[in-house]
Every structure is written in structure tokens, then in C-alpha cells.
Backbone bond lengths (Angstrom), bond angles and torsions (degrees), N, CA, C in turn:
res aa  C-N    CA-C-N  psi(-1)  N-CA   C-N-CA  omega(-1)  CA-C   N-CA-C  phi
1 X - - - 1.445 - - 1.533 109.04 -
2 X 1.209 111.61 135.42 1.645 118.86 178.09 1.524 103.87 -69.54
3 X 0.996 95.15 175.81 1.806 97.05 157.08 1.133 117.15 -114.35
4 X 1.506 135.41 173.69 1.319 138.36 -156.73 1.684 87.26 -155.24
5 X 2.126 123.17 133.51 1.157 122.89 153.20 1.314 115.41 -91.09
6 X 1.542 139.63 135.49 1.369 134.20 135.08 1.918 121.75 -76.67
7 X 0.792 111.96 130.53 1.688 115.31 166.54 1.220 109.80 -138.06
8 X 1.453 123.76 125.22 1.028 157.65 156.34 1.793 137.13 -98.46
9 X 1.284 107.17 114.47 1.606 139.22 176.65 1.528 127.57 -69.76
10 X 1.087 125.12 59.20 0.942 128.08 159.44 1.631 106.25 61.25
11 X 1.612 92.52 33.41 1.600 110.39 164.31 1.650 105.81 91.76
12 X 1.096 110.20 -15.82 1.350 108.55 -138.40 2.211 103.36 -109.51
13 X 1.521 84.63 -17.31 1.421 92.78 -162.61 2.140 99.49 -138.48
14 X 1.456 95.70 129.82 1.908 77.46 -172.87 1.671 89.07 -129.17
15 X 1.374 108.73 139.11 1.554 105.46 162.62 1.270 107.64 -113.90
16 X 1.440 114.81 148.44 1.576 119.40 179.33 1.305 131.18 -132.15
17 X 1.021 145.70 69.17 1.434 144.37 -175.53 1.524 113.01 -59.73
18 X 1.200 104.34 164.40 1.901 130.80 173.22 1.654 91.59 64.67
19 X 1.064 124.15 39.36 1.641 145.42 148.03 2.020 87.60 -41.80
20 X 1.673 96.58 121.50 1.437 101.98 160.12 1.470 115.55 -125.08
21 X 1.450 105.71 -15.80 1.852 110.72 171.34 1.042 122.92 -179.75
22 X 1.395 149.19 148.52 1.764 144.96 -124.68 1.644 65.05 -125.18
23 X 1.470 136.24 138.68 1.427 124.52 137.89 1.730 116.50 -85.82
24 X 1.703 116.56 -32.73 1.402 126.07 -169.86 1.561 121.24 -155.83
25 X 0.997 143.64 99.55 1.080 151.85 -154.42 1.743 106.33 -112.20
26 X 1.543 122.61 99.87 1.012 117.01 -166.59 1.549 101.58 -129.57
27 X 1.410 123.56 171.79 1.619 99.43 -175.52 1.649 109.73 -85.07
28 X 2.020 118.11 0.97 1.216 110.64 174.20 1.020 116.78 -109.21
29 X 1.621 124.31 -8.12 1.331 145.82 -163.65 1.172 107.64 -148.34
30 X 2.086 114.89 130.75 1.040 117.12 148.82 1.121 123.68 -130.62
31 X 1.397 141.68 139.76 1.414 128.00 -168.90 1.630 94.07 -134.87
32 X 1.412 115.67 157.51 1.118 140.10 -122.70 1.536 113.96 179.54
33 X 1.457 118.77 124.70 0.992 139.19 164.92 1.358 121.79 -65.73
34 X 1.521 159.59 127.60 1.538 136.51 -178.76 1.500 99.01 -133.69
35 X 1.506 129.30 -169.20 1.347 117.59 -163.59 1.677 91.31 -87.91
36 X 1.098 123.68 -11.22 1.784 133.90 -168.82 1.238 104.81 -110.22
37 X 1.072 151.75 -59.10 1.542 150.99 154.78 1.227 132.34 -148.37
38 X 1.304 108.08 -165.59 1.490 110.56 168.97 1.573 151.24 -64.61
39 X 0.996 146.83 70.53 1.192 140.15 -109.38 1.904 108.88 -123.75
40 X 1.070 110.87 142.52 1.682 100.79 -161.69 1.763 81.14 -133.95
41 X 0.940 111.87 143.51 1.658 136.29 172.54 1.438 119.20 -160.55
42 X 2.305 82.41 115.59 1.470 90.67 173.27 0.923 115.84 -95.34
43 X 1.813 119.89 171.40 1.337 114.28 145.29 1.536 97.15 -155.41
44 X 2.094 107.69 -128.90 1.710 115.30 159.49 1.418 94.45 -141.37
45 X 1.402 100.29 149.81 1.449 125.89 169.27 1.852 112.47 72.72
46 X 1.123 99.52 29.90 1.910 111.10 -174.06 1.415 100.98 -54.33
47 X 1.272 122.31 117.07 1.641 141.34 171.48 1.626 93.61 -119.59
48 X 1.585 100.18 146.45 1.567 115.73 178.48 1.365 87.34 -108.94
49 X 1.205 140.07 113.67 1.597 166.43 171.53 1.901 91.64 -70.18
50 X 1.208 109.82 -49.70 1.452 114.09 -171.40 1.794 124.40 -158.20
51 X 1.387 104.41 110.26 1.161 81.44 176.05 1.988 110.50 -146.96
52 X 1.258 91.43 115.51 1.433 114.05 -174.54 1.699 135.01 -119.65
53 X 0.504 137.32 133.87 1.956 155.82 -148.76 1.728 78.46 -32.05
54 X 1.500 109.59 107.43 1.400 130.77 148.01 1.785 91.86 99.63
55 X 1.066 137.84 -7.89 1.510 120.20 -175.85 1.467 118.15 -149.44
56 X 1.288 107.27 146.88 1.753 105.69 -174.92 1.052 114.86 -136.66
57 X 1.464 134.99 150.73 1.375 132.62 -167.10 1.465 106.50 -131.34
58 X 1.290 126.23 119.33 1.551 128.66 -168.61 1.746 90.69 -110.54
59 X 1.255 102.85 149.93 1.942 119.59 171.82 2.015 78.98 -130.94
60 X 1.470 101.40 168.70 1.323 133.24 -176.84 1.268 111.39 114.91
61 X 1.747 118.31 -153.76 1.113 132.29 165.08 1.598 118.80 -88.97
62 X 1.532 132.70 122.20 0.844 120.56 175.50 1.390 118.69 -95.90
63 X 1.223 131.30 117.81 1.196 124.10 -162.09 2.283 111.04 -95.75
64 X 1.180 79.40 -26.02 2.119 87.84 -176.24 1.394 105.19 172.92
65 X 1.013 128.31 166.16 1.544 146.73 158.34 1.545 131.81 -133.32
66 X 1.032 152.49 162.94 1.511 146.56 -132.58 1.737 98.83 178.08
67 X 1.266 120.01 104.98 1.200 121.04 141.99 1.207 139.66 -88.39
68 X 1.649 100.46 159.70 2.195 80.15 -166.55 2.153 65.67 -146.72
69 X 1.703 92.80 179.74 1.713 111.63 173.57 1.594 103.75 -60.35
70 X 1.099 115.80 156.26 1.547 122.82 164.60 1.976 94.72 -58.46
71 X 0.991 136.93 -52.89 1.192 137.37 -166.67 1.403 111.57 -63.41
72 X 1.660 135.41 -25.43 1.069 134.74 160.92 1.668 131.50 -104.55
73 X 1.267 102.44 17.78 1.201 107.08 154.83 1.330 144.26 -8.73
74 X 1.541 117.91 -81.76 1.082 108.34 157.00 1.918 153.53 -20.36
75 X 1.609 76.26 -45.67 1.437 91.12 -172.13 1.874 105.02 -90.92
76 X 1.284 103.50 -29.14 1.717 106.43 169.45 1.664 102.99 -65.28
77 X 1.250 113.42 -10.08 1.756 104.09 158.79 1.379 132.41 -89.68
78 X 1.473 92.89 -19.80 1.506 104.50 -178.73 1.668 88.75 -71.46
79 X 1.091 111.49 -72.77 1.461 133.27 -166.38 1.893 88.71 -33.52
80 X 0.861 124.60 -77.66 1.667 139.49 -155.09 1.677 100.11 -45.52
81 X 1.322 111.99 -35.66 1.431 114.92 176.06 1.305 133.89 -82.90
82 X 1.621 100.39 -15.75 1.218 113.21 -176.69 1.618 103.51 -90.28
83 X 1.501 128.67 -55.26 1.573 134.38 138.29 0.880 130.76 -11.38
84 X 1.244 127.62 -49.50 1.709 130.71 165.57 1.648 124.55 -111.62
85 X 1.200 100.71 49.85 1.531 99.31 172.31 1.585 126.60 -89.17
């Protein structure tokens, strides 16, 4: 397994490396493939500032994030929405 960085700004700003695939990009939800798993991050107003072969850069409010296995995916979305409403 690779590794993957998150950094986070004072909520407001997230950088992410070892990016392996955008699944949904919403302005309250984004979920995301990483070289380690599946990864769901809420917040409001989610803009991708940048996003290029292995890394992505979100501006808005970040409100939490939730990883689950690449294999349970789905349901770490169900779950992520129900958690951060």
C-alpha cells in the first residue's frame, strides 16, 4: 500500500495526495478513492481548487471525513450522510 497525505487549513482548505479516483464530487460531499482507501469528506460549499494525476485540493467548509475499505464503500456513504447531517 502507498501512502496517501491529508493537510488541512483551518477547516477551510484540504490538500490530498495518493488520490486514485474522484467517485462524487458534491458541494457537501466528496468521496474519493486514495492509495489506502475509501475516503468520504464532508463539509459546505466543497470546490476542487485543483485536481491533478494523484492530488486534490478542496477550499470550503470542512466539516469531518470517514474512511471505510475500498470494498465497503458504499455503505461508508450511506453512513457519512447520515453522521454529518
Amino acid at each position: 500500500m502507498e501512502s496517501h497525505m491529508i493537510h488541512i487549513t483551518q477547516r477551510a482548505h484540504m490538500s490530498l495526495t495518493g488520490l486514485e479516483k474522484v467517485i462524487s464530487m458534491e458541494p457537501e460531499l466528496v468521496e474519493v478513492e486514495t492509495t489506502a482507501d475509501h475516503l468520504a469528506i464532508k463539509g459546505q460549499n466543497l470546490h476542487a481548487e485543483k485536481l491533478e494525476k494523484g492530488e486534490l485540493q478542496l477550499t470550503g467548509t470542512i466539516q469531518g471525513m470517514l474512511y471505510s475499505d475500498k470494498k465497503g464503500k458504499k455503505k461508508a456513504a450511506a453512513i457519512a450522510k447520515r453522521l454529518f447531517r
